[in-house]
C-alpha positions as a printed NumPy array, in Angstrom:
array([[ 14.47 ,  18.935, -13.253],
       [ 16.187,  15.642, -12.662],
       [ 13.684,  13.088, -11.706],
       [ 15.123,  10.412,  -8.945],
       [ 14.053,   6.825,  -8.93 ],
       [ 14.657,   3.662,  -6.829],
       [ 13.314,   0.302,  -7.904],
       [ 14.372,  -2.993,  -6.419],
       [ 16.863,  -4.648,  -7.968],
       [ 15.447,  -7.498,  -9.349],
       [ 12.077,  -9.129,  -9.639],
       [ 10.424, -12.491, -10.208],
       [  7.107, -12.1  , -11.641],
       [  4.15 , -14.608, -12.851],
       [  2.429, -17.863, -11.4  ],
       [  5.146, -20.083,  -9.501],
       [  7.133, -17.36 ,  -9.013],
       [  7.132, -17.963,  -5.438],
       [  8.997, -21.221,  -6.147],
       [ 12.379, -19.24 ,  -6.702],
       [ 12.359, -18.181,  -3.13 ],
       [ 15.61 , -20.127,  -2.527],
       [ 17.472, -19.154,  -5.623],
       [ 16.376, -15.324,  -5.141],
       [ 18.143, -15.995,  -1.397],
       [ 21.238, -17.394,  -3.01 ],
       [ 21.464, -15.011,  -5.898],
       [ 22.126, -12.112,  -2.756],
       [ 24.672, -14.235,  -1.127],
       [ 21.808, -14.846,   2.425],
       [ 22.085, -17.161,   4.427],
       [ 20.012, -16.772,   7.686],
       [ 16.723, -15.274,   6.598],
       [ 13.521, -14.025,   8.923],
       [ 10.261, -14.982,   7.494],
       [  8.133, -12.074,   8.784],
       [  4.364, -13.309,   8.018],
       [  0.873, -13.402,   9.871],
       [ -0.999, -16.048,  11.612],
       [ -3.527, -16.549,   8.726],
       [ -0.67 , -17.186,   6.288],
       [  1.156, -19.584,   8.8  ],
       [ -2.468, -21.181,   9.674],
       [ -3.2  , -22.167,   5.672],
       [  0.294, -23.9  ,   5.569],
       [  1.751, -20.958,   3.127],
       [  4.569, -19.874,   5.219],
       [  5.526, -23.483,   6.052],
       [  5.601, -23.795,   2.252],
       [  7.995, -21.201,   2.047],
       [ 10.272, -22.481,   5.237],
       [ 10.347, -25.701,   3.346],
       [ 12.029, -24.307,   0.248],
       [ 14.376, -21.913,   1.683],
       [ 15.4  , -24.865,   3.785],
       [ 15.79 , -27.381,   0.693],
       [ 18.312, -24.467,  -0.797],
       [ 21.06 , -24.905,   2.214],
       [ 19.016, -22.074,   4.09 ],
       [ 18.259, -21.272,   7.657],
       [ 15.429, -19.791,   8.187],
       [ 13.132, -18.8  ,  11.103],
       [ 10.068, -17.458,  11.214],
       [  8.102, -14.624,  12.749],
       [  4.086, -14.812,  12.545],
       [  2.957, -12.447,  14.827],
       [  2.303,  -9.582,  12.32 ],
       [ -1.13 ,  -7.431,  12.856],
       [ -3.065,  -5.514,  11.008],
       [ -1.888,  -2.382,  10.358],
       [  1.057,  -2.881,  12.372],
       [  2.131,  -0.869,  15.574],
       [  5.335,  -0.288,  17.707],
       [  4.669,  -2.876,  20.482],
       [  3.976,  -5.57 ,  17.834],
       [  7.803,  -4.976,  16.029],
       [  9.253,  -5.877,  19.635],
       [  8.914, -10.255,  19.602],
       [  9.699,  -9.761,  15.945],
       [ 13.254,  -7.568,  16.879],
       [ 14.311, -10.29 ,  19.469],
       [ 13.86 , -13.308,  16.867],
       [ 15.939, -11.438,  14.42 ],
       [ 18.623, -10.883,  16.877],
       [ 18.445, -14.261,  18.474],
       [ 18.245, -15.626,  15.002],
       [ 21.644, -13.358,  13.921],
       [ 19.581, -12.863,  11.083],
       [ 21.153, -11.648,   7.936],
       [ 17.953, -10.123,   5.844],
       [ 14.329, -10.275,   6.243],
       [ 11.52 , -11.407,   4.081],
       [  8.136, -10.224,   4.19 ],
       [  5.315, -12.52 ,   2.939],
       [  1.717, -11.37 ,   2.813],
       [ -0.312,  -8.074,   2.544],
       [  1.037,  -4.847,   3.42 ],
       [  1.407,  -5.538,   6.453],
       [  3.42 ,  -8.134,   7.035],
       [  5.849,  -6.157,   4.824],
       [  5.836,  -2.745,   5.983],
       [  6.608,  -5.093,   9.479],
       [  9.585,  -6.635,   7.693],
       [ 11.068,  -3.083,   6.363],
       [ 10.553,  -1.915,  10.304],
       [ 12.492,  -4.734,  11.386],
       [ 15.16 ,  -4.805,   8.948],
       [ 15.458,  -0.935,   9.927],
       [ 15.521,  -1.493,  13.548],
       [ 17.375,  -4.541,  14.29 ],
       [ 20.488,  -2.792,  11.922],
       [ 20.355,   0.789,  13.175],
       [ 18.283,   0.846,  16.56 ],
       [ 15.826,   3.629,  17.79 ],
       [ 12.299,   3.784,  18.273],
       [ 10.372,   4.003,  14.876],
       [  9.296,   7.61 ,  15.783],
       [ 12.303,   8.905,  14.996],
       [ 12.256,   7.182,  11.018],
       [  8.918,   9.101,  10.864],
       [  8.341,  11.508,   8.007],
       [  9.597,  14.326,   7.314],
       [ 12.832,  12.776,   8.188],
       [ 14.3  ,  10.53 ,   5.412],
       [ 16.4  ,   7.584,   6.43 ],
       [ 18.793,   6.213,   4.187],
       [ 21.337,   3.983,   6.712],
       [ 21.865,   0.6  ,   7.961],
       [ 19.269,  -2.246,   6.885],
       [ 19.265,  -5.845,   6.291],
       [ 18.39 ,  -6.829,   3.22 ],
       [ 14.507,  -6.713,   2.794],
       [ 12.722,  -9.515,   0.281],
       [  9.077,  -8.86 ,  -0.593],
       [  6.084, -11.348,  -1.439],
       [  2.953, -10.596,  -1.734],
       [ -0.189, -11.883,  -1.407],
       [ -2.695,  -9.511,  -2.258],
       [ -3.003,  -7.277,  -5.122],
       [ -3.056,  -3.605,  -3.74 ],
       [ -0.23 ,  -2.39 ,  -1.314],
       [  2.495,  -2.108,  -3.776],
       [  4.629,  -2.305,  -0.916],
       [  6.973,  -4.903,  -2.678],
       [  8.327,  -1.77 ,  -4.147],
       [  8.241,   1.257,  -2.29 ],
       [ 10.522,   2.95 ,   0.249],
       [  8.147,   3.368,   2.193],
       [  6.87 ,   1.566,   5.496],
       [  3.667,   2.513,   8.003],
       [  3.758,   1.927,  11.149],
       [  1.464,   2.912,  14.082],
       [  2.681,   4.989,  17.067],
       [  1.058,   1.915,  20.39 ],
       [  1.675,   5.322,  22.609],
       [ -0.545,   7.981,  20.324],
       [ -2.118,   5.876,  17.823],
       [ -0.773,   7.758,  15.48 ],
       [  0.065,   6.275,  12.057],
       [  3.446,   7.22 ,  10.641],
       [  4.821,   7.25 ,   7.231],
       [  8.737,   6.06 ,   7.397],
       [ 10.242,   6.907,   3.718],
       [ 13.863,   6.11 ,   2.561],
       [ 15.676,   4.091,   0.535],
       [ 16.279,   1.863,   3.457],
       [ 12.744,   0.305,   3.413],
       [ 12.867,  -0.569,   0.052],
       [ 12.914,  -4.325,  -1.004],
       [ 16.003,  -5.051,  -2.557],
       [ 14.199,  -8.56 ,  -4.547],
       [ 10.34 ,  -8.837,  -5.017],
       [  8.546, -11.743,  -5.795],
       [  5.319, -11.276,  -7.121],
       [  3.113, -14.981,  -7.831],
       [ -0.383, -13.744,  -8.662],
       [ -1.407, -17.409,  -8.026],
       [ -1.052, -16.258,  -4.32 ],
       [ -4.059, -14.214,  -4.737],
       [ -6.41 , -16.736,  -5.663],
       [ -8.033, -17.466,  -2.765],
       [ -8.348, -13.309,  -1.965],
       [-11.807, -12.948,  -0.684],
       [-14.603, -10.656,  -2.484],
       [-14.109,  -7.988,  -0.04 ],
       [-10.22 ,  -7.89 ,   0.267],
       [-10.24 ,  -8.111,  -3.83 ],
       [-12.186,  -4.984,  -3.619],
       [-10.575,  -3.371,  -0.909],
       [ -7.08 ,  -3.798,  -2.073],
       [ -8.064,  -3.171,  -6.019],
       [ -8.823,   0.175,  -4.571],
       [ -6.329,   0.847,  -2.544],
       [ -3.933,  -0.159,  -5.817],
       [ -5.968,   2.33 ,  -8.046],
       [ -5.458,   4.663,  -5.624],
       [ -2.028,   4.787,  -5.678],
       [ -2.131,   5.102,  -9.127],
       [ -4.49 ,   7.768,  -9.41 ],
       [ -2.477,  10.029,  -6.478],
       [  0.392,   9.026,  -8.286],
       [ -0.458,  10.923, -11.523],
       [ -1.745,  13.763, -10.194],
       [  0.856,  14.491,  -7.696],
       [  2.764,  17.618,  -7.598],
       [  5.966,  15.306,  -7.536],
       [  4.623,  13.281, -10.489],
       [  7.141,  12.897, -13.461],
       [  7.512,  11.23 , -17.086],
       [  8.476,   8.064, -15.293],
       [  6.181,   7.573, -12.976],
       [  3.384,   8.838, -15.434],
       [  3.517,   5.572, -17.785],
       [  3.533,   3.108, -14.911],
       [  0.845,   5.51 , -13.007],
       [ -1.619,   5.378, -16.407],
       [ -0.926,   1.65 , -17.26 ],
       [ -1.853,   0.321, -13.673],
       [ -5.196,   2.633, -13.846],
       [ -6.172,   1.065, -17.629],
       [ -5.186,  -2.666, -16.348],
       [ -7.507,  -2.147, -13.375],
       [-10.083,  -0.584, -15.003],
       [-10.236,  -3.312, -17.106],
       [-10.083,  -6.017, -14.   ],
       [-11.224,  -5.234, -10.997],
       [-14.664,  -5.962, -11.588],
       [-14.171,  -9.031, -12.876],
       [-11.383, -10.011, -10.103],
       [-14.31 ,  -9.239,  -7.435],
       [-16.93 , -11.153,  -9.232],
       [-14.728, -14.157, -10.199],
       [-11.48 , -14.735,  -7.848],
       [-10.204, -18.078,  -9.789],
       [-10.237, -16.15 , -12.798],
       [ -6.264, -16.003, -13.419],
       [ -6.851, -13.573, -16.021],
       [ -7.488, -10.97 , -13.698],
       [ -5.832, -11.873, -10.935],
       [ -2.516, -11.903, -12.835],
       [ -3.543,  -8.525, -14.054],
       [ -4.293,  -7.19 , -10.934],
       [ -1.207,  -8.466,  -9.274],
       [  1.106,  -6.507, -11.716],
       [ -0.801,  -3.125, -11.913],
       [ -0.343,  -3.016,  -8.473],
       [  3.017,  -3.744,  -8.819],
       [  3.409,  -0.782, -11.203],
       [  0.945,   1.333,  -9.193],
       [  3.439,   0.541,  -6.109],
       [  6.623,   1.472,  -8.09 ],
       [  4.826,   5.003,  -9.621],
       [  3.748,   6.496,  -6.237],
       [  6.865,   5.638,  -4.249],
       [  8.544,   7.542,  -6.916],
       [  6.37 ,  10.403,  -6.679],
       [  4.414,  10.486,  -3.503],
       [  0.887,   9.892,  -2.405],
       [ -1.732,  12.711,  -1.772],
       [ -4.406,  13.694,  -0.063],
       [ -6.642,  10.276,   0.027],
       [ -3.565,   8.65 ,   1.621],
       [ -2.646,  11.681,   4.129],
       [ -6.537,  11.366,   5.712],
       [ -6.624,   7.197,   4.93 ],
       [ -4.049,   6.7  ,   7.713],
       [ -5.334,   8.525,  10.77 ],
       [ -9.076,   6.792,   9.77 ],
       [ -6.777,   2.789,  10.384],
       [ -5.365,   4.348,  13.197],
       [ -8.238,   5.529,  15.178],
       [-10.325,   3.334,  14.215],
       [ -8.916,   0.254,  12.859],
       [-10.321,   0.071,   9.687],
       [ -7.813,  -1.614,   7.01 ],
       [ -5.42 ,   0.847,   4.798],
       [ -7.244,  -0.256,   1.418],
       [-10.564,   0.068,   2.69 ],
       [-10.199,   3.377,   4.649],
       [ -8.54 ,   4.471,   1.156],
       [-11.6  ,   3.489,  -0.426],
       [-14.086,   5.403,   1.687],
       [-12.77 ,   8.631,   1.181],
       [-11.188,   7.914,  -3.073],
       [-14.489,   9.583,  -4.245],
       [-14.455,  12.127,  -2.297],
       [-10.994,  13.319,  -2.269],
       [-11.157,  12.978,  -5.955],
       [-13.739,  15.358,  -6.358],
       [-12.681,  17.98 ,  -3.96 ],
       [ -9.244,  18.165,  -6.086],
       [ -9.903,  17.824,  -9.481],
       [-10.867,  21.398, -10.058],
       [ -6.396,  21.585,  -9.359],
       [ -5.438,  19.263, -11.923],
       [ -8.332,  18.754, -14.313],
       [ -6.456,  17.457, -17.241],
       [ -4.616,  15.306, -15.292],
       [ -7.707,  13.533, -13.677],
       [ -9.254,  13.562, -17.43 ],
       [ -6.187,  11.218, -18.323],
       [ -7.004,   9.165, -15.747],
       [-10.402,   8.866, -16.68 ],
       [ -9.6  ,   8.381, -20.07 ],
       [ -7.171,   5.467, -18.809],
       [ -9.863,   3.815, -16.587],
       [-12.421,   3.757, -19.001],
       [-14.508,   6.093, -17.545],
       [-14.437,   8.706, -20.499],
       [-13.82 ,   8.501, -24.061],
       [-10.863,   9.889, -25.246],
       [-12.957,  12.399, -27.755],
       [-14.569,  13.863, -24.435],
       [-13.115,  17.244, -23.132],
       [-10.927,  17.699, -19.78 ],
       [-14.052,  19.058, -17.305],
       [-16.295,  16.45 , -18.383],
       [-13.866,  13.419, -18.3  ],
       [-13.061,  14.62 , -15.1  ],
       [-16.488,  14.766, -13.978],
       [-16.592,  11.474, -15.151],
       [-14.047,  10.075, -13.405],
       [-15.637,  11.131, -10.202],
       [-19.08 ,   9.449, -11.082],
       [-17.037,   6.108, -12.111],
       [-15.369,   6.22 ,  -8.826],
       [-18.654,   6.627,  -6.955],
       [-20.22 ,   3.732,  -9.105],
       [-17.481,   1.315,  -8.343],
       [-17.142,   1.541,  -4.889],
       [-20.965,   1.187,  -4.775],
       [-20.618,  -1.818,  -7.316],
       [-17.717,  -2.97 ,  -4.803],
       [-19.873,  -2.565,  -1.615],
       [-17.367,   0.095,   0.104],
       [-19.379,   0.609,   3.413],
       [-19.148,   4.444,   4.624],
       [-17.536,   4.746,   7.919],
       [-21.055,   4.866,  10.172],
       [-22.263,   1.582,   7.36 ],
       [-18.816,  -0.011,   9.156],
       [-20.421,   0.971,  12.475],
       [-17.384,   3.359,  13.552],
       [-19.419,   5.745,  16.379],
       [-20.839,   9.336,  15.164],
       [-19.321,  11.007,  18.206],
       [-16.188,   8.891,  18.477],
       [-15.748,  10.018,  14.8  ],
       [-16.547,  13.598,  15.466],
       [-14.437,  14.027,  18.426],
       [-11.505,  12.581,  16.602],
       [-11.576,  15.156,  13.592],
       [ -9.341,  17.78 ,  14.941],
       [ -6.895,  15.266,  15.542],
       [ -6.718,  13.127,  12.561],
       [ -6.741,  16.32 ,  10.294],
       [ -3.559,  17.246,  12.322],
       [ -2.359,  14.019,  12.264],
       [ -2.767,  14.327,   8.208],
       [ -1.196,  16.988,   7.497],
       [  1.492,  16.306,   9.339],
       [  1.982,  13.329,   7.179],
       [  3.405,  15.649,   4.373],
       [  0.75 ,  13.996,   1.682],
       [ -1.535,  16.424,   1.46 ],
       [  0.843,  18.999,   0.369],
       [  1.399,  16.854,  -2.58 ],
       [ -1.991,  17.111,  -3.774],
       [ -3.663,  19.013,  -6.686],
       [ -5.318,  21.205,  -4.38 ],
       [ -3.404,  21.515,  -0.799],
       [ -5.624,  22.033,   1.897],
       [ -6.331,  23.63 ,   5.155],
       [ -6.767,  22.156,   8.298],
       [-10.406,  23.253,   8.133],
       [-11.03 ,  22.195,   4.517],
       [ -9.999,  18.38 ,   5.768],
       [-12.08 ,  18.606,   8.857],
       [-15.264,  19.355,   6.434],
       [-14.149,  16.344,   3.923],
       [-14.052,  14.044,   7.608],
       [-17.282,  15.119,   8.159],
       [-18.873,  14.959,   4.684],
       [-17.21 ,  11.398,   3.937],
       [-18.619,   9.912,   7.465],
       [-22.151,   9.317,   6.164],
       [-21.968,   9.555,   2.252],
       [-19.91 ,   8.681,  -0.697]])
């Protein structure tokens, strides 16, 4: 089977990187460039940073810093009039994911129109965009190289996946030294969300030889760094290390597709607003368990890769492994359980039906090692709400 991949087209990667801003501008003939960023960035002085290099390369920028978390419909709409009253010619998206899964919406929307409902998955959109640049600043979303972008429903709350080649950054530039002042608990939370993608990445029914090396190498870099990134955020080391696993981890899933974790993860930040990395985190135990019995050689390699296993140790047991490992770390990592975060037992409850809908409508869970029911997600909702 031929095995289809989109990458960016070019990258900038390792400390400074960020500097290149104006000559990564030039290099794609832009001119009039959005800065979509939040108002912690703009608050610290980064995004003025940027302004003031695209601006010493001949560049006209302007900036929009009302980006939320986990970003919904009614917060695109200031950001679509400054790109139109800008005539801007390509957008750049600096910060977490959010920030540039706001950027991809906006390059989207301001080109082709609509409501962002209609670029919802299953549908596929490969049309009009502006030109999308990506920098991050945390070490988790990978979003600096998917085609991918979330966005949630401000009608329904629901959270929608948007795929297509359209939201995919055409230059990333990835400066891990913008992650070291990443607190303890967005280290963790974003670490996990980037192992994550790795792990649902390699197990994936769309998985391939491709995404399978960049899948394994982001899970052994991790392994290796996480804990040492939480413990010990100025150690470059790690952070650097971090930074380009999930990099890698990014590029491997949008090339094969997320799972189940990520198909339950996104109704969880839209009910309740609980961050995409950490709501990933809550249930990555979990999920893990309840499908390894699908693809237990697959989760053995990932084991194996983590450090969670040696490699002399069979399949079943390095999978069981893995599952223990994952339960250990997020305990290590202090991963509250959704009623720890103080989410409501009967708020939660109520809300099942729904979010298991919601879910599987996403289209991840059919990816998965084991697809399951409606019911079968309803019990993991429950079971997750209280335990690891």
């Amino acid at each position: 089977m031929t095995a289809h991949l989109s990458l960016p087209r070019f990258a900038r990667i390792g400390a400074g990187a960020v500097d290149e801003i104006g000559s990564v501008v030039d290099q794609l003939g832009l001119q009039r460039p959005v800065l979509v960023t939040d108002s912690y960035l703009t608050g610290t002085g980064a995004a003025d940073r940027i302004m003031t290099l695209l601006r010493s390369a001949g560049k006209e920028p302007a900036l929009f810093s009302g980006t939320v978390p986990d970003p919904t419909t009614d917060s695109l709409e200031e950001g679509l009039r400054i790109v139109a009253e800008h005539n801007a010619d390509s957008v750049i998206g600096f910060g977490g994911g959010s920030p540039m899964d706001t950027a991809k919406a906006l390059a989207v929307l301001s080109a082709n129109g609509g409501e962002m409902r209609s670029y919802k998955a299953p549908h596929v959109y490969t049309g009009k965009a502006l030109p999308i640049i990506a920098i991050p600043t945390t070490a988790g979303s990978g979003s600096e190289a998917t085609q991918f972008t979330v966005i949630s429903d401000s009608a329904s709350d629901e959270k929608m996946l948007c795929p297509g080649l359209s939201f995919l950054p055409i230059a990333a530039i990835v400066d891990f030294e913008l992650t070291m002042s990443m607190p303890p608990r967005l280290t963790a939370d974003t670490g996990i969300d980037a192992l994550t993608h790795a792990i649902e990445a390699y197990v994936s029914k769309k998985a391939q030889p491709f995404t399978d090396g960049l899948a394994l190498s982001a899970i052994r870099t991790i392994g290796k760094h996480i804990g040492t990134a939480y413990a010990d955020g100025e150690d470059r080391t790690a952070r650097e290390a971090m930074m380009v696993a999930s990099m890698q981890a990014g590029m491997a899933f949008s090339n094969s597709s997320v799972a189940l974790v990520h198909g339950m993860s996104r109704p969880i930040g839209a009910h309740f607003h609980v961050a995409h990395g950490l709501s990933n985190a809550m249930l990555l135990p979990a999920i893990t368990a309840f499908s390894v019995k699908g693809a237990e050689s697959r989760y053995a390699d990932c084991a194996r890769a983590f450090g969670a296993a040696p490699e002399s140790a069979g399949d079943s047991v390095a999978a069981q492994f893995l599952v223990e490992t994952l339960t250990s770390l997020c305990h290590d990592l202090k991963v509250p359980t959704p009623l720890a975060y103080g989410i409501d037992r009967d708020a939660w409850d109520g809300l099942i039906p729904l979010m298991a809908e919601q879910a599987l409508a996403s289209g991840s869970p059919g990816n998965n090692p084991v697809v399951p029911t409606a019911g079968q997600i309803e019990t993991l909702y429950s079971e997750v709400f209280s335990q690891r």
